[in-house]
N, C-alpha and C positions, 0 to 999 in steps of 0.2 A: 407356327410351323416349328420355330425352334424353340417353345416350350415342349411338345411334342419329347420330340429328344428327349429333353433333362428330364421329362416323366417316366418315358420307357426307359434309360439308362442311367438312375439315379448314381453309377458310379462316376461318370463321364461330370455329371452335377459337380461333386465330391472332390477329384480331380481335380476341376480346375479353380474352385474355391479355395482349394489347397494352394496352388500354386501362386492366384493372385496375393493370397494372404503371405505367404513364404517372399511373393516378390516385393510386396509393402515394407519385409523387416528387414530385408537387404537394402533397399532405397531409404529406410527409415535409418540407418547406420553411416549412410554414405552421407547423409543430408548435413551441411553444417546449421551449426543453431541458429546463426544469424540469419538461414534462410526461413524457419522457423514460423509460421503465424501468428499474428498477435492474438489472442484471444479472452486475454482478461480486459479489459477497458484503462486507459491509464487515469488517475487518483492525483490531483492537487490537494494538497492539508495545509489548509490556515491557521495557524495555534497561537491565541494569544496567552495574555494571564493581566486580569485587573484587578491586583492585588486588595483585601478585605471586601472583595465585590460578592454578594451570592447568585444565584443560578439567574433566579428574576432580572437581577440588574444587568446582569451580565448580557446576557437574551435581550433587554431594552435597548442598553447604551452599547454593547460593543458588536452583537452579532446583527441585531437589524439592520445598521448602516451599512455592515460590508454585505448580509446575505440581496440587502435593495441594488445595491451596485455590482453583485453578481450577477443577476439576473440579466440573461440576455447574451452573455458573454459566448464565444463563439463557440462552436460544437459541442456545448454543455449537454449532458445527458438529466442528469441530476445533483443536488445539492442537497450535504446534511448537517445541521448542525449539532453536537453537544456541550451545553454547557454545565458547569458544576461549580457545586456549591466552594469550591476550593479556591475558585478564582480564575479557573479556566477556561479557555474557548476555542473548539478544535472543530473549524467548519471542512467538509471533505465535499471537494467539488469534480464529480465523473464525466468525463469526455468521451467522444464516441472512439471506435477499437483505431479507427484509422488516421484517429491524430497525430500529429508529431507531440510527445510530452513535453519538450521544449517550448513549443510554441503555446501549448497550454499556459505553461507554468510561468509566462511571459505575459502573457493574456489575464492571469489572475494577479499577478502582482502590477499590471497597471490599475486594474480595479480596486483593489485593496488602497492604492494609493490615490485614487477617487474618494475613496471613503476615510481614508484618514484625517482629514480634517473636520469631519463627523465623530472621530472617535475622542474619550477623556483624554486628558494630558497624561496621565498617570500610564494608559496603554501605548500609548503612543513614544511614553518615554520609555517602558519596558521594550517596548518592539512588537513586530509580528512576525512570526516567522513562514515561513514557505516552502513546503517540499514536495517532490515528487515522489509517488508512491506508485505500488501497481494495486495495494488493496489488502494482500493477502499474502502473511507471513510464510515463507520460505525454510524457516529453519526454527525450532523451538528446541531450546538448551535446557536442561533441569539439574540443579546444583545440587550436591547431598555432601553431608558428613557421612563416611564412613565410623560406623562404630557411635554416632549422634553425639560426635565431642562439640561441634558446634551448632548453636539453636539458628532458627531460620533468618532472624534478624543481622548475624552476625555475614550469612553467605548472602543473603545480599545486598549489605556493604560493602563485601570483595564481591561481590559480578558488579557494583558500582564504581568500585574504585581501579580495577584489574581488569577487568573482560571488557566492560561498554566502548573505550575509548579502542583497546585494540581490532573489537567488530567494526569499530566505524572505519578502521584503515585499510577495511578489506572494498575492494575497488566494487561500486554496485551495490553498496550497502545503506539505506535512503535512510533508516532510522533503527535505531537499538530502545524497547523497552523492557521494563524491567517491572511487567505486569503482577508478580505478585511474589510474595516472598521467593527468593530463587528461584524464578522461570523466567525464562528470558528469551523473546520472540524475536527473530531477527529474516529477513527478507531481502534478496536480492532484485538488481533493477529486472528488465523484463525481460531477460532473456531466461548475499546474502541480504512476528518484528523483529534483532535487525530487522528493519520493516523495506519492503522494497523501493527502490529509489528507479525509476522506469527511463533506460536508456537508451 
């Protein structure tokens, strides 16, 4: 019956489609952000480094043991690992939208600490480190020489030595990379890779 209507009076339709959508961007303005929905999933990153190790060994001896004692861990969604040839190991473990990321990231570092006496001496004595991420970078910087007085190696060494440390003092900031000659990915937590740090 009240399809009826919106067929014989497609303006009456039009109307108030309008109106809901007009009342959306006025409630969308008032809304603070912390009322906000979560809707990225929140992101734990395990990063080791076992130094002259390559991808193989790495994947044998450092990521088997912690991705085995990952497993099962509470509201897990998924887990990924990458390793490389350089010595690194950056396992990124997803939780479901309505976790706390503290509790996550609380939940991963008792495991990891499970698995560390699984792990070489050599990782163990570099460390592992742990942080919370939301996944998906927030802010991407591009450095350039005006006029090409300086070549790309030289800019970033200054986004090395000048920008990385002051991104990380910005409050919400979970990680600053410095992905390929001068570009620089940075991400706030989840409400500034800087890579997001999920608060």
């Amino acid at each position: 019956m009240i399809s009826k209507l919106f067929i014989n009076r497609p303006i009456v339709a039009m109307v108030i489609a309008i109106i809901t959508v007009i009342g959306g961007l006025v409630a969308m303005w008032g809304l603070p952000v912390a009322q906000f929905p979560e809707i990225v999933p929140p992101q734990i990153i395990v990063n080791t480094t076992f130094t002259g190790a390559d991808a193989v060994t790495i994947e044998q001896s450092v990521a088997t043991p912690i991705e085995q004692q990952m497993s099962g861990v509470d509201n897990m969604l998924y887990m990924q690992s990458t390793n490389a040839n350089d010595g690194t190991m950056a396992l990124t473990v997803t939780f479901d939208v309505d976790t706390d990321p503290n509790i996550d990231q609380v939940n991963v570092q008792n495991r990891v600490a499970q698995a560390q006496p699984n792990l070489p001496a050599d990782v163990n004595q570099f460390g592992v480190t742990i942080l919370k991420s939301t996944g998906l970078p927030t802010l991407v910087l591009s450095i350039f020489s005006p006029g090409k007085t300086h070549d790309s190696l030289f800019l970033a060494n200054y986004a090395n030595i000048n920008i990385n440390d002051a991104l990380y003092r910005v409050p919400g900031v979970g990680q600053v990379r410095l992905s390929a000659p001068a570009i620089m990915r940075c991400g706030f937590g989840s409400s500034l890779i800087c890579w997001p740090s999920s608060v």
